[in-house]
C-alpha positions as a printed Julia matrix, in Angstrom:
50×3 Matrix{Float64}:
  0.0    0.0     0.0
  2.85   2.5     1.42
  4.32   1.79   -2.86
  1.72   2.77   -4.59
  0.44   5.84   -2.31
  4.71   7.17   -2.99
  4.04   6.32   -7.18
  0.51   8.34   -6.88
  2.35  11.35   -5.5
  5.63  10.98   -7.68
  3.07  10.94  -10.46
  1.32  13.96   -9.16
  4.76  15.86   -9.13
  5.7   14.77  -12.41
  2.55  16.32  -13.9
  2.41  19.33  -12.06
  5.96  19.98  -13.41
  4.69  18.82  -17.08
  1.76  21.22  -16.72
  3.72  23.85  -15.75
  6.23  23.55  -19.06
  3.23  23.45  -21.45
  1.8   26.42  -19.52
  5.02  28.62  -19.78
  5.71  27.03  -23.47
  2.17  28.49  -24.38
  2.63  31.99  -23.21
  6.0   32.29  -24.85
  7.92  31.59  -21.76
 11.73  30.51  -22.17
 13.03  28.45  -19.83
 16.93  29.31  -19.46
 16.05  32.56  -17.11
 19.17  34.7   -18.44
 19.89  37.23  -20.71
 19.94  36.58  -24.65
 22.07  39.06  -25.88
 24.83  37.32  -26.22
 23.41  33.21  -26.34
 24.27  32.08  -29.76
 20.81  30.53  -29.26
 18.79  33.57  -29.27
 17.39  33.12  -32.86
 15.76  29.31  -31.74
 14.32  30.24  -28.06
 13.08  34.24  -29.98
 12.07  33.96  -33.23
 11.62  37.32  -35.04
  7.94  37.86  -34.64
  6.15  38.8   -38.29
């Protein structure tokens, strides 16, 4: 019983966190927290908007 009440709530977790990406990913959200200026990734995580 004690295993699966710890898998229920390791589930729960990992969804919450799963939610949370699609949620951030939707708004247009990045998720490295820094400054782009000078990533040479810039152009993938910011496309030019039209």
């Amino acid at each position: 019983m004690g295993n699966i009440i710890a898998i229920a709530i390791i589930l729960l977790i990992v969804g919450c966190c799963i939610f949370s990406i699609i949620k951030d990913k939707k708004s247009g959200k990045t998720s490295c927290g820094c400054g782009c200026e000078s990533c040479a990734m810039s152009g993938k995580c910011h496309p030019a908007k039209q």
